[in-house]
NUFI-615037 format. One record per atom (N, C-alpha, C, O, CB): residue number from 0; residue in one letter; chain; atom name; x, y negated, z. Coordinates in nm, 2 decimals, padded with zeros to 4 digits. Glycine has a CB too. Example, Ala and Ser with C-alpha at 12.3 -4.5 7.8 and 13.67 -1.06 7.14 Angstrom:
+-----+---------+--------+-------+--------+--------+--------+
! num ! residuo ! cadena ! atomo !     xx !     yy !     zz !
+-----+---------+--------+-------+--------+--------+--------+
!   0 !       a !      A !     N !  01.32 !  00.57 !  00.78 !
!   0 !       a !      A !    CA !  01.23 !  00.45 !  00.78 !
!   0 !       a !      A !     C !  01.32 !  00.33 !  00.78 !
!   0 !       a !      A !     O !  01.42 !  00.33 !  00.85 !
!   0 !       a !      A !    CB !  01.13 !  00.45 !  00.90 !
!   1 !       s !      A !     N !  01.28 !  00.22 !  00.71 !
!   1 !       s !      A !    CA !  01.37 !  00.11 !  00.71 !
!   1 !       s !      A !     C !  01.29 !  00.00 !  00.79 !
!   1 !       s !      A !     O !  01.34 ! -00.11 !  00.80 !
!   1 !       s !      A !    CB !  01.41 !  00.06 !  00.57 !
+-----+---------+--------+-------+--------+--------+--------+
This chain:
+-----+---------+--------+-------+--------+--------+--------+
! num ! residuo ! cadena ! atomo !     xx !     yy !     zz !
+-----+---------+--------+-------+--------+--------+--------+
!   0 !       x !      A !     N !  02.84 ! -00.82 !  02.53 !
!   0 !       x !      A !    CA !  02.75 ! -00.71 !  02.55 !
!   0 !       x !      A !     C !  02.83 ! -00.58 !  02.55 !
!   0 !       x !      A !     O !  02.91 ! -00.55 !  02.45 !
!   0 !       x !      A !    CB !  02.64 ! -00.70 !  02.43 !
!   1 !       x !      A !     N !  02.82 ! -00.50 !  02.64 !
!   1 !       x !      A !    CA !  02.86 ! -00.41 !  02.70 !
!   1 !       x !      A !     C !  02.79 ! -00.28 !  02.60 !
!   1 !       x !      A !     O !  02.70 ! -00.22 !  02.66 !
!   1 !       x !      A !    CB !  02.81 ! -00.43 !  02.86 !
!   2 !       x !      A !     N !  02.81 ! -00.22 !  02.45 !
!   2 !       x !      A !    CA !  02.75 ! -00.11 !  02.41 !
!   2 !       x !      A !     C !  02.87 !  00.04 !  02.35 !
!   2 !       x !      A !     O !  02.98 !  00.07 !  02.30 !
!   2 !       x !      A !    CB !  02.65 ! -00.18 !  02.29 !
!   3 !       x !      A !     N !  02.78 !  00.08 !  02.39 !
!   3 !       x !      A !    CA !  02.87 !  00.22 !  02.35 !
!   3 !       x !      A !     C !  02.88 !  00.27 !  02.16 !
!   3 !       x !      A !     O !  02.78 !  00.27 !  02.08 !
!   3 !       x !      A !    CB !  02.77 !  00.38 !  02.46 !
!   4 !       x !      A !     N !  02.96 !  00.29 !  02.14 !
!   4 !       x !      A !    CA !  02.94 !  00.37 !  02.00 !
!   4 !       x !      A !     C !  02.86 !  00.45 !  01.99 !
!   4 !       x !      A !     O !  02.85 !  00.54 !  02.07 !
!   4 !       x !      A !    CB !  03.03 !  00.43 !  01.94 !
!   5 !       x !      A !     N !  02.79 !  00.43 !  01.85 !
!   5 !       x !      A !    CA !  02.69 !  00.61 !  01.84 !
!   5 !       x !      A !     C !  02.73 !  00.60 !  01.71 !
!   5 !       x !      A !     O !  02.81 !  00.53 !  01.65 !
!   5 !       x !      A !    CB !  02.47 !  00.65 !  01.87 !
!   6 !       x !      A !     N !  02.62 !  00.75 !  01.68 !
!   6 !       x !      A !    CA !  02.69 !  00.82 !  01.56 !
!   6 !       x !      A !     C !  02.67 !  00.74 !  01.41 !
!   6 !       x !      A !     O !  02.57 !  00.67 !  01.43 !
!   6 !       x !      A !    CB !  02.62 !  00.98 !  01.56 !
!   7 !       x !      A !     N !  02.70 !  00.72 !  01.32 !
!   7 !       x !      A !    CA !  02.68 !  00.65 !  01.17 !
!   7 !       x !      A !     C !  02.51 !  00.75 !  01.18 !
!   7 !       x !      A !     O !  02.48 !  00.85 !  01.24 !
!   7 !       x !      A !    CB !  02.85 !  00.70 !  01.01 !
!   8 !       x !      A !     N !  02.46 !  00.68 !  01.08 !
!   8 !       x !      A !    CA !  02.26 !  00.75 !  01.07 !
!   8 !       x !      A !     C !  02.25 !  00.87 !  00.98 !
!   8 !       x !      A !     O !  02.16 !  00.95 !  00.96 !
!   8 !       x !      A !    CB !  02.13 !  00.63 !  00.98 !
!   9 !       x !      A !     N !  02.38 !  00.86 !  00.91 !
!   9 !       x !      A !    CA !  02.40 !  00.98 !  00.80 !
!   9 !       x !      A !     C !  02.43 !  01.09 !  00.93 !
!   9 !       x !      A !     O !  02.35 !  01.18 !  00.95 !
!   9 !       x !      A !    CB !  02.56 !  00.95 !  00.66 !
!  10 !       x !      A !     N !  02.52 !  01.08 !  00.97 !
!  10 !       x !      A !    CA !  02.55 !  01.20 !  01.06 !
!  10 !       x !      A !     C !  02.46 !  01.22 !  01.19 !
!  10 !       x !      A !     O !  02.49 !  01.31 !  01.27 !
!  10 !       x !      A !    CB !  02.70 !  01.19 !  01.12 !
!  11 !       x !      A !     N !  02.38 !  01.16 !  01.20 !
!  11 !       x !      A !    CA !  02.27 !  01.18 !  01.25 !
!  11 !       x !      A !     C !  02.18 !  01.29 !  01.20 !
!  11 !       x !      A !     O !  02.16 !  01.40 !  01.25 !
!  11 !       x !      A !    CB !  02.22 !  01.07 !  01.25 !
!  12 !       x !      A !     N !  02.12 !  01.22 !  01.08 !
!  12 !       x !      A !    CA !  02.05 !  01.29 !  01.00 !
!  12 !       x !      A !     C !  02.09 !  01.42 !  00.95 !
!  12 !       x !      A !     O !  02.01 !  01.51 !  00.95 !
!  12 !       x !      A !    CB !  02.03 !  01.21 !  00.90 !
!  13 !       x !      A !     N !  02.21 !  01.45 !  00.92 !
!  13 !       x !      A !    CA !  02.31 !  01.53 !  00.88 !
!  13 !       x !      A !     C !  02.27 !  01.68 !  00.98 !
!  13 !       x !      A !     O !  02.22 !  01.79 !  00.95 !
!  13 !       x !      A !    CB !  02.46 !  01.45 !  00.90 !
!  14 !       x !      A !     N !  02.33 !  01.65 !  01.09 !
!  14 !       x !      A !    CA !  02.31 !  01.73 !  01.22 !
!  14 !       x !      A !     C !  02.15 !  01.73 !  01.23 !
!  14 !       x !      A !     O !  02.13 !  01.83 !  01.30 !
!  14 !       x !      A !    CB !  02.39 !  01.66 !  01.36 !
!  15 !       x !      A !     N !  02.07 !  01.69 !  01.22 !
!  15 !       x !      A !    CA !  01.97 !  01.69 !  01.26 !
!  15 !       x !      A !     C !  01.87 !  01.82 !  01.15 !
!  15 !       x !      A !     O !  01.78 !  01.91 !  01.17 !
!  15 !       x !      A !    CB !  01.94 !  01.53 !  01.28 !
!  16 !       x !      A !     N !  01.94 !  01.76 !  01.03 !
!  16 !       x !      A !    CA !  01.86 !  01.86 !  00.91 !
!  16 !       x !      A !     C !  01.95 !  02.03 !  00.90 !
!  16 !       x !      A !     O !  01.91 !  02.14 !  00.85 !
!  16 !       x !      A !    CB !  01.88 !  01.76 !  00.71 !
!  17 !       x !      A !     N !  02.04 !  01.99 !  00.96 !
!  17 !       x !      A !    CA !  02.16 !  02.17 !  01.04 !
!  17 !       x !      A !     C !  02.06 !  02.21 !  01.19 !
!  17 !       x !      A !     O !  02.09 !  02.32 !  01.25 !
!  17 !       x !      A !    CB !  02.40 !  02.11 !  01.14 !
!  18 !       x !      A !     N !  02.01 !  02.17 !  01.21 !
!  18 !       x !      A !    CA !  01.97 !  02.22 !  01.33 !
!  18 !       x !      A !     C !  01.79 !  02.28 !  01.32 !
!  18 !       x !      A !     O !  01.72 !  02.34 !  01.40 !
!  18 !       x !      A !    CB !  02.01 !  02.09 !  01.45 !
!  19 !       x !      A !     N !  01.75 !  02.22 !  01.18 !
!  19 !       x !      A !    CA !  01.62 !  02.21 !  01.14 !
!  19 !       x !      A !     C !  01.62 !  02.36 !  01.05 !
!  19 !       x !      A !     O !  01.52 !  02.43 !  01.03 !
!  19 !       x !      A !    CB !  01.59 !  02.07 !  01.06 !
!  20 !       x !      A !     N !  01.76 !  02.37 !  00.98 !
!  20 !       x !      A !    CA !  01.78 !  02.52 !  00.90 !
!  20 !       x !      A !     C !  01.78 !  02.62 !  01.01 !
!  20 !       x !      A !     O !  01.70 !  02.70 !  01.04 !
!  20 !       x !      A !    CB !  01.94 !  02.54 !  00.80 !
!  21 !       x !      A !     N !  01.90 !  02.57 !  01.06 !
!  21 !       x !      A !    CA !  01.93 !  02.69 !  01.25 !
!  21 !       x !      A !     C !  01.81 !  02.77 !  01.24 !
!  21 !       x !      A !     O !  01.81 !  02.89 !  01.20 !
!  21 !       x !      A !    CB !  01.91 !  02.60 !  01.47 !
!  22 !       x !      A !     N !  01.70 !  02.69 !  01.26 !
!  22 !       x !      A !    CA !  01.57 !  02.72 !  01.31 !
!  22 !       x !      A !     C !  01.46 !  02.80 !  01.28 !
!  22 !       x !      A !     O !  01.36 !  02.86 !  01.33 !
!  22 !       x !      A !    CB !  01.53 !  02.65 !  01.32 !
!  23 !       x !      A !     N !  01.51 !  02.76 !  01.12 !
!  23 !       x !      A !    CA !  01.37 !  02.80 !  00.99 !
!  23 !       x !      A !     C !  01.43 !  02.99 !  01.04 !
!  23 !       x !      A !     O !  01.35 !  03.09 !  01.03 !
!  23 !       x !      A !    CB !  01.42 !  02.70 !  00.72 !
!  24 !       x !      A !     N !  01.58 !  03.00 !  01.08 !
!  24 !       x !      A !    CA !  01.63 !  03.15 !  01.11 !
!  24 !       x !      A !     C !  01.62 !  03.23 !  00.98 !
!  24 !       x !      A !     O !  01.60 !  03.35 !  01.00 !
!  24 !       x !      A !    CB !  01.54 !  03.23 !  01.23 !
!  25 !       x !      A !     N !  01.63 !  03.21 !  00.86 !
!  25 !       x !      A !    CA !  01.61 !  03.26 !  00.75 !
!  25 !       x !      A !     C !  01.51 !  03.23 !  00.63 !
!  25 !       x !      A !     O !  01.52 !  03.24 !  00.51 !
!  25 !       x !      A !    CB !  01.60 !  03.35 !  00.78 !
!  26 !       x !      A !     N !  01.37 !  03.17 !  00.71 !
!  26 !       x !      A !    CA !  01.23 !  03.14 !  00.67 !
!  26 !       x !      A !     C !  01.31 !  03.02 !  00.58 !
!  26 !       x !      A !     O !  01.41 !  02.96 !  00.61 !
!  26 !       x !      A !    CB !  01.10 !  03.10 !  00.80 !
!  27 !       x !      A !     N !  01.22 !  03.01 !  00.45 !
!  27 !       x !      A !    CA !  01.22 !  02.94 !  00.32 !
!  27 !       x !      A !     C !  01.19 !  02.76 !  00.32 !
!  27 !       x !      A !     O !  01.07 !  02.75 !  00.30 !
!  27 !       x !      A !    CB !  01.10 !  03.01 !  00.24 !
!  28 !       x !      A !     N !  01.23 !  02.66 !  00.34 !
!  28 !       x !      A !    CA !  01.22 !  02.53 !  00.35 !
!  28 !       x !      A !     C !  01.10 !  02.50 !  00.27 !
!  28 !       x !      A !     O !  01.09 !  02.59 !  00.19 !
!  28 !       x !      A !    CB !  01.34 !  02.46 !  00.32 !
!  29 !       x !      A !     N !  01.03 !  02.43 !  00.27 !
!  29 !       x !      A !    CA !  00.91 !  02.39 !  00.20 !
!  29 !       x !      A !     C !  00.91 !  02.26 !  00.17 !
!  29 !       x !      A !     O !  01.00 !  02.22 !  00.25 !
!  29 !       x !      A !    CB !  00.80 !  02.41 !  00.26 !
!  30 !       x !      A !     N !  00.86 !  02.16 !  00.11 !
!  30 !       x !      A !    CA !  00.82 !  02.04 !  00.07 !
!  30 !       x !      A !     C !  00.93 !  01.92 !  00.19 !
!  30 !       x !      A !     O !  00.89 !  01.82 !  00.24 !
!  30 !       x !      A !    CB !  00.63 !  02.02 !  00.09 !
!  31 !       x !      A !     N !  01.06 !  01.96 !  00.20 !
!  31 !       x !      A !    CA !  01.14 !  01.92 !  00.24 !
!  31 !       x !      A !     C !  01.16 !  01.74 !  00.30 !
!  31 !       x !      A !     O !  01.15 !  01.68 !  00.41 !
!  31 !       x !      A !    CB !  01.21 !  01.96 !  00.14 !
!  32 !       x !      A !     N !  01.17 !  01.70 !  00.13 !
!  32 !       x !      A !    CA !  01.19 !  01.57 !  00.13 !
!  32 !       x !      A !     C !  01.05 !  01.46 !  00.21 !
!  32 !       x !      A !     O !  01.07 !  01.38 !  00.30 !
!  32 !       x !      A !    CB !  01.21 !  01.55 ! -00.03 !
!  33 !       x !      A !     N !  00.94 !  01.51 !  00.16 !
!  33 !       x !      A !    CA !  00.85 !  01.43 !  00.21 !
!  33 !       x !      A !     C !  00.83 !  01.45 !  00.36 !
!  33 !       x !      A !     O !  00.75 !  01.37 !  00.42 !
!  33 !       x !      A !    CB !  00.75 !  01.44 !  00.14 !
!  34 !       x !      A !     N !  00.90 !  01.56 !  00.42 !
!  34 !       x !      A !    CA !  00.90 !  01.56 !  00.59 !
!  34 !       x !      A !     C !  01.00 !  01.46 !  00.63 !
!  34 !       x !      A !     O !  00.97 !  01.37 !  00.70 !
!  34 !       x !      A !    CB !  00.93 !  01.71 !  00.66 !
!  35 !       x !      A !     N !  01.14 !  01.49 !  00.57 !
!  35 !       x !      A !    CA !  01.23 !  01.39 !  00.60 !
!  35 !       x !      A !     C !  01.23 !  01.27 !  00.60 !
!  35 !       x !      A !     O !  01.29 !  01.21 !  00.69 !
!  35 !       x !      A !    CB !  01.30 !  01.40 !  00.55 !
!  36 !       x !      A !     N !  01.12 !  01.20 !  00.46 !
!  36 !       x !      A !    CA !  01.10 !  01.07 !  00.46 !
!  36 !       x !      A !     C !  01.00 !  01.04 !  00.59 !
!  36 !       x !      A !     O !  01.06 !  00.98 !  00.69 !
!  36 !       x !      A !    CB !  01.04 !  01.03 !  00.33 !
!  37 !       x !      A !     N !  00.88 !  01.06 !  00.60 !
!  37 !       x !      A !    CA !  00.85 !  01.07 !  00.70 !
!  37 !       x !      A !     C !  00.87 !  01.06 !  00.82 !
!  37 !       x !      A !     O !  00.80 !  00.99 !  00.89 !
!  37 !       x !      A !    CB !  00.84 !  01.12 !  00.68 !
!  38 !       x !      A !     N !  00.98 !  01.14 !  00.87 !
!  38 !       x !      A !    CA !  01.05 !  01.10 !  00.99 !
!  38 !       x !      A !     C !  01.12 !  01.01 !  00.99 !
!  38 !       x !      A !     O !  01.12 !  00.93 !  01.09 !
!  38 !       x !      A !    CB !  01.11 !  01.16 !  01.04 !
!  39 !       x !      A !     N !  01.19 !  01.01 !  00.89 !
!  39 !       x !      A !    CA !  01.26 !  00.83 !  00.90 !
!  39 !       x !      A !     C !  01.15 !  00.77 !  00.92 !
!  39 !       x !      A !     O !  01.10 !  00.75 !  01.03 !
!  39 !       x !      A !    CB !  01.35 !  00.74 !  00.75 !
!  40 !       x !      A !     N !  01.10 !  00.74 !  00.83 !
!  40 !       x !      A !    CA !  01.01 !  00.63 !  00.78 !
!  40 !       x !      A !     C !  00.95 !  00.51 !  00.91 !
!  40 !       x !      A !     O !  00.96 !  00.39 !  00.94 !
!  40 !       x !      A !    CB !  00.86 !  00.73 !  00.71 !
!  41 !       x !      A !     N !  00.86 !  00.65 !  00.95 !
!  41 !       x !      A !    CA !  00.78 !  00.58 !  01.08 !
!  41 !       x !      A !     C !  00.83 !  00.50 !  01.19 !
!  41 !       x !      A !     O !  00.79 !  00.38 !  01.21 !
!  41 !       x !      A !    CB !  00.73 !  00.68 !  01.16 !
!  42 !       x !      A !     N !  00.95 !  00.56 !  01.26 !
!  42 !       x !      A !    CA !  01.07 !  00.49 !  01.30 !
!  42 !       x !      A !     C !  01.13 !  00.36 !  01.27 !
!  42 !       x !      A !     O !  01.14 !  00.26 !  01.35 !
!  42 !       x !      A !    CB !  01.16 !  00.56 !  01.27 !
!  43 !       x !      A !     N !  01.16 !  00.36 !  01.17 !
!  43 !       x !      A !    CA !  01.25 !  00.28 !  01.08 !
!  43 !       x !      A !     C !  01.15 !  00.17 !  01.10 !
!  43 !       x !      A !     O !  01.19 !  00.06 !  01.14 !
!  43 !       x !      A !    CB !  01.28 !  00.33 !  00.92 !
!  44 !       x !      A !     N !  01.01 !  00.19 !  01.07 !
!  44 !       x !      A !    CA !  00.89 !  00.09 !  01.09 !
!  44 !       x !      A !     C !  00.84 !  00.00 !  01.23 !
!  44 !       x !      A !     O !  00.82 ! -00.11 !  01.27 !
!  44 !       x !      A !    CB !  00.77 !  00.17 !  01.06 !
!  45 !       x !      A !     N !  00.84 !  00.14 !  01.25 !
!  45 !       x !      A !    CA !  00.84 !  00.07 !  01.41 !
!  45 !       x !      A !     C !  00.92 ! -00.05 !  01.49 !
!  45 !       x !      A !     O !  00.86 ! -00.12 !  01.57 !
!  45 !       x !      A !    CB !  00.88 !  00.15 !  01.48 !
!  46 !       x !      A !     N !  01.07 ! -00.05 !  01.45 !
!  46 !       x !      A !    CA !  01.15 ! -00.08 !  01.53 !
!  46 !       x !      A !     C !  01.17 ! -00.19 !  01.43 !
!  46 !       x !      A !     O !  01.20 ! -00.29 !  01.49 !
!  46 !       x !      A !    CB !  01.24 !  00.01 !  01.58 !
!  47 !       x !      A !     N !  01.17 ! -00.21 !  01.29 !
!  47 !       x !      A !    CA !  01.16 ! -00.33 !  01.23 !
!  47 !       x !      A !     C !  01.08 ! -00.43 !  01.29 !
!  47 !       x !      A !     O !  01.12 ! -00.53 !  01.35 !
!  47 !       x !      A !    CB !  01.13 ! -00.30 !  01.10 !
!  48 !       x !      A !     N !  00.91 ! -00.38 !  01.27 !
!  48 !       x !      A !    CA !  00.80 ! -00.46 !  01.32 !
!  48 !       x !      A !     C !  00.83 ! -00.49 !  01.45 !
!  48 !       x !      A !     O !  00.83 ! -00.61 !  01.46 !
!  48 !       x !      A !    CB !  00.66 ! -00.39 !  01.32 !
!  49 !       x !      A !     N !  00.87 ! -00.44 !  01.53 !
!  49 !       x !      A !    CA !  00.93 ! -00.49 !  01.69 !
!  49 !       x !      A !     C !  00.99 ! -00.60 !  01.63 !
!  49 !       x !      A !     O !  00.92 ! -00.71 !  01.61 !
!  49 !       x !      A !    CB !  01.05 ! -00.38 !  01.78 !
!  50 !       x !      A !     N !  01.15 ! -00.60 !  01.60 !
!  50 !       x !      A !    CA !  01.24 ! -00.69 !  01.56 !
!  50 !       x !      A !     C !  01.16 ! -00.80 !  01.48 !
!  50 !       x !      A !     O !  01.17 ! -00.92 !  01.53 !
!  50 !       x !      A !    CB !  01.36 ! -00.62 !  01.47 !
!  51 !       x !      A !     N !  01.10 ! -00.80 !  01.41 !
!  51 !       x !      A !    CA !  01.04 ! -00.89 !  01.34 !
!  51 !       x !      A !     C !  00.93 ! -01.00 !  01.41 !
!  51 !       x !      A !     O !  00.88 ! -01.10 !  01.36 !
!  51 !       x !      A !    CB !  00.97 ! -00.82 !  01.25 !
!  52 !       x !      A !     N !  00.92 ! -00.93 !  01.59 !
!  52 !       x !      A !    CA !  00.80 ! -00.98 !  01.63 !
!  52 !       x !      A !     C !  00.66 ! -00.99 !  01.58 !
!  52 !       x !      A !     O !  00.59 ! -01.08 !  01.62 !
!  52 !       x !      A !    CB !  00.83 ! -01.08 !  01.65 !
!  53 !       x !      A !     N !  00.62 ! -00.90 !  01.48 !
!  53 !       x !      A !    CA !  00.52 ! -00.80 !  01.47 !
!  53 !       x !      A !     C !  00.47 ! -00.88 !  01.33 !
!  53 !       x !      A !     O !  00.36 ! -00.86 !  01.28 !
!  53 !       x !      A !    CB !  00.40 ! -00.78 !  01.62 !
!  54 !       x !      A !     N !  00.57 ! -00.98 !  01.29 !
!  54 !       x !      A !    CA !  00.56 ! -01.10 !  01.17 !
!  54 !       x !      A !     C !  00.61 ! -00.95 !  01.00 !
!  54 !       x !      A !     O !  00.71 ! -00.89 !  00.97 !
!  54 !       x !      A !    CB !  00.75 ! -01.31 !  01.22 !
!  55 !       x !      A !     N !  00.45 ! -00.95 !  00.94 !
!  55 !       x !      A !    CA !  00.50 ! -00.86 !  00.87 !
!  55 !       x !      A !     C !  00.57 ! -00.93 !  00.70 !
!  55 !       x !      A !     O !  00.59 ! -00.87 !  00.60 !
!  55 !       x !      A !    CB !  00.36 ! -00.75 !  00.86 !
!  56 !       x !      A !     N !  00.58 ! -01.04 !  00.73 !
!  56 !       x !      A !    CA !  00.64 ! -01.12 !  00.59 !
!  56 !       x !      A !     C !  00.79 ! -01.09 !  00.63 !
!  56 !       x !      A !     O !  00.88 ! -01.07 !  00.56 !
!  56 !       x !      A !    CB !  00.60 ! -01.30 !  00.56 !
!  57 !       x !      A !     N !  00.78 ! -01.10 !  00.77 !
!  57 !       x !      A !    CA !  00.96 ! -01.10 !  00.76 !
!  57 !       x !      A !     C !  01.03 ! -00.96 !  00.82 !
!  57 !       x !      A !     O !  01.16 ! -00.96 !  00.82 !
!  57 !       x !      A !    CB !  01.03 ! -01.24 !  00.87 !
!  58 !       x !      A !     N !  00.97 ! -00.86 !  00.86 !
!  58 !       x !      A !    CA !  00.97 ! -00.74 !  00.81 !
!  58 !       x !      A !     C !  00.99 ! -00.67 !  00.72 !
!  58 !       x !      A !     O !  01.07 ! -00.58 !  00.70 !
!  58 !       x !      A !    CB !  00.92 ! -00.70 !  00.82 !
!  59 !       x !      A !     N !  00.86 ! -00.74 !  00.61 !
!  59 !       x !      A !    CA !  00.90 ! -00.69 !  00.45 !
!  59 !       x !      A !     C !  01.03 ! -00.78 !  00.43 !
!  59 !       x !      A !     O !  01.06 ! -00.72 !  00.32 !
!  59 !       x !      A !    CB !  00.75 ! -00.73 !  00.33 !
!  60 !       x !      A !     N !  01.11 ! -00.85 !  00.44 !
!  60 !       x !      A !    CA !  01.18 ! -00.89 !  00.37 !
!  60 !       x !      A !     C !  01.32 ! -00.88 !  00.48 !
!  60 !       x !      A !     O !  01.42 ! -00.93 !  00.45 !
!  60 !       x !      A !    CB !  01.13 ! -01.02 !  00.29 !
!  61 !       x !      A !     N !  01.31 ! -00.84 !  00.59 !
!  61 !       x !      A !    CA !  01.43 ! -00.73 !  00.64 !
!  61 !       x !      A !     C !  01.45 ! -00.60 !  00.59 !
!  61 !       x !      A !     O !  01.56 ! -00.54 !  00.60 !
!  61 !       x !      A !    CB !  01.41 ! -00.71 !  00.78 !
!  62 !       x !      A !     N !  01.33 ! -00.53 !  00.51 !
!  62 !       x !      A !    CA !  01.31 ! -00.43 !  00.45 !
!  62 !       x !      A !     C !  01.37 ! -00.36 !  00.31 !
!  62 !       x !      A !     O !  01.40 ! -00.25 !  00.27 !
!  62 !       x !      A !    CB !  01.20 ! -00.44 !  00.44 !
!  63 !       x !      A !     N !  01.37 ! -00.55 !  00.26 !
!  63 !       x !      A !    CA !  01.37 ! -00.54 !  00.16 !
!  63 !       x !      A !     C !  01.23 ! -00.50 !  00.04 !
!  63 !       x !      A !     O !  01.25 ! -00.49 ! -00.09 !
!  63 !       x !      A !    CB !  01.45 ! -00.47 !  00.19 !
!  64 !       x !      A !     N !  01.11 ! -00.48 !  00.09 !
!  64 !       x !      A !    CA !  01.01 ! -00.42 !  00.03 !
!  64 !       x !      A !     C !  00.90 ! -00.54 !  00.05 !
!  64 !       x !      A !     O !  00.91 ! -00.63 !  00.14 !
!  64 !       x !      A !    CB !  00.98 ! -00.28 !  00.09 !
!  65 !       x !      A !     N !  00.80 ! -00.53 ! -00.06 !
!  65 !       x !      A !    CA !  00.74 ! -00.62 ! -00.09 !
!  65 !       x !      A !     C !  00.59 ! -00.61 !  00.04 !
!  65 !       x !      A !     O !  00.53 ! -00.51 !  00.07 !
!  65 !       x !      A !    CB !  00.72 ! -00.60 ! -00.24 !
!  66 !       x !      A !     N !  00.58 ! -00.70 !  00.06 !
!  66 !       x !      A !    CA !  00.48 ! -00.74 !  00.20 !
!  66 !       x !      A !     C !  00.29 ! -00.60 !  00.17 !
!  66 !       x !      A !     O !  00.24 ! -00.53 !  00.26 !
!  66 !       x !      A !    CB !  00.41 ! -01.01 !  00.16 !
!  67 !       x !      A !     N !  00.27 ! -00.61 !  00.06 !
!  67 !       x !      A !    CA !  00.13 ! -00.52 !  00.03 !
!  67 !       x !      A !     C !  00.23 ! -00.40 !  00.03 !
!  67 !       x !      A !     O !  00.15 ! -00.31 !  00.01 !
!  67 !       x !      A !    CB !  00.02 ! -00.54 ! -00.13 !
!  68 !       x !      A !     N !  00.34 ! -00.34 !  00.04 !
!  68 !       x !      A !    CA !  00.38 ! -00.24 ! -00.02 !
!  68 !       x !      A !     C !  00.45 ! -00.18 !  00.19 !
!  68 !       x !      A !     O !  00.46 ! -00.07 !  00.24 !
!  68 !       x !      A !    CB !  00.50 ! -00.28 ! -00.20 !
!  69 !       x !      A !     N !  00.48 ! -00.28 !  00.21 !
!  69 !       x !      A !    CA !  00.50 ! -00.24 !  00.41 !
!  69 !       x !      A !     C !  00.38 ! -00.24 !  00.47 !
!  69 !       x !      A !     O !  00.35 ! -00.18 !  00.58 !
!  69 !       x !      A !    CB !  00.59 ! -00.37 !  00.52 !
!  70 !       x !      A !     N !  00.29 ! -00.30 !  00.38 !
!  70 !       x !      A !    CA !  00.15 ! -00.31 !  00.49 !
!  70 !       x !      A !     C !  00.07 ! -00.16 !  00.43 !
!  70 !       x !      A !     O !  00.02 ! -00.08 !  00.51 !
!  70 !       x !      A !    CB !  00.01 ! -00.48 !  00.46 !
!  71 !       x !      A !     N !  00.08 ! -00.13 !  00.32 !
!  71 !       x !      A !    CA !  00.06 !  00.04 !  00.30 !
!  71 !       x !      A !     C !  00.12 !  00.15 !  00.36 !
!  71 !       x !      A !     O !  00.08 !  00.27 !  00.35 !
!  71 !       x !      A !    CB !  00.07 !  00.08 !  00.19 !
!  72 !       x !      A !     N !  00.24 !  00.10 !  00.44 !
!  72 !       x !      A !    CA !  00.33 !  00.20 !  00.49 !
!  72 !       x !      A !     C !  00.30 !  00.17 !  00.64 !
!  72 !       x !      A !     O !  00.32 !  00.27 !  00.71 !
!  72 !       x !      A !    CB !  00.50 !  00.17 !  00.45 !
!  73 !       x !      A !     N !  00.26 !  00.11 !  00.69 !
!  73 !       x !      A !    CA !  00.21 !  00.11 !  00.83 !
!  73 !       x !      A !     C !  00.07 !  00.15 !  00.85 !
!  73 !       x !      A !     O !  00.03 !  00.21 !  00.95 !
!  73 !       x !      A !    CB !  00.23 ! -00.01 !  00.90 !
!  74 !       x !      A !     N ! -00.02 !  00.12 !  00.72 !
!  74 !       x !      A !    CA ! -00.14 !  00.17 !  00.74 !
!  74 !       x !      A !     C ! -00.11 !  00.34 !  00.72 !
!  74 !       x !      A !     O ! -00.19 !  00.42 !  00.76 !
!  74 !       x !      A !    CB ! -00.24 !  00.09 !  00.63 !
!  75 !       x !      A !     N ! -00.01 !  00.37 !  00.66 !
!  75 !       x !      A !    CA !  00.02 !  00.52 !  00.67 !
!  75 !       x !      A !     C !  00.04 !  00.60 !  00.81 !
!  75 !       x !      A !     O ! -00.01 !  00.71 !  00.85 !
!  75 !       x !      A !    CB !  00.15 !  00.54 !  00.60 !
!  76 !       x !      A !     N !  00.11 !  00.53 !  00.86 !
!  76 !       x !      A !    CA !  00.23 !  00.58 !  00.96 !
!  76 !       x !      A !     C !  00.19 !  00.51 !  01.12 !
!  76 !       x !      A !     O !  00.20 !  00.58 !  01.22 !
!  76 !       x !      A !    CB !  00.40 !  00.51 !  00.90 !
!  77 !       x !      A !     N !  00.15 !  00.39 !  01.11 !
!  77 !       x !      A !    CA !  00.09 !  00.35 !  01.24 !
!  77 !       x !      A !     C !  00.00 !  00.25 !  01.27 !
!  77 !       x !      A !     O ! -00.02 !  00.13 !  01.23 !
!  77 !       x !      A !    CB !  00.19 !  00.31 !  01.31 !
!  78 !       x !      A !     N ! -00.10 !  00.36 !  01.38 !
!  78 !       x !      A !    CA ! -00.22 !  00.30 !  01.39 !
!  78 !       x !      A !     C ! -00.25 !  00.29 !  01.52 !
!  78 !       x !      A !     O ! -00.21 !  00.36 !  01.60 !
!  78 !       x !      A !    CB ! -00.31 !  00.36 !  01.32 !
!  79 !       x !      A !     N ! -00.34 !  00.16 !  01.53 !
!  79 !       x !      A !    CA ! -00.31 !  00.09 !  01.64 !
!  79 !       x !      A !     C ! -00.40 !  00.16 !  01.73 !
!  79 !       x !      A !     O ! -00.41 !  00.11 !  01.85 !
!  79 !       x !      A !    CB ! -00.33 ! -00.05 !  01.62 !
+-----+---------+--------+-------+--------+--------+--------+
């Protein structure tokens, strides 16, 4: 398989939360963290449940997180 390098997710994230200050141009950051999670979050969900073939036992336990506790996180984040 023919793939290119990308960046590590920290430096992703990294650059991404510098370009999010850039912006604020001085204005005060607010409730930070729960935006950040958030944007991971949903993502992270998505593309698990894909990989998983939409099987949420083995999602939760690619996750690492307990099966009622991924199914509250998609009932959060994505709806059908």
């Amino acid at each position: 398989m023919n793939r290119t390098k990308t960046e590590p997710l920290n430096q992703s994230v990294r650059r991404a939360l510098e370009m999010y200050f850039a912006e604020l141009d001085g204005e005060e950051a607010r409730d930070l963290y729960p935006l950040v999670v958030a944007e991971v979050e949903r993502p992270l969900l998505e593309v698990v449940m894909r990989e998983a073939g939409g099987n949420q036992s083995r999602a939760a336990r690619m996750l690492g997180l307990n099966r009622n506790t991924l199914r509250k996180k998609l009932a959060r984040y994505i709806r059908d």
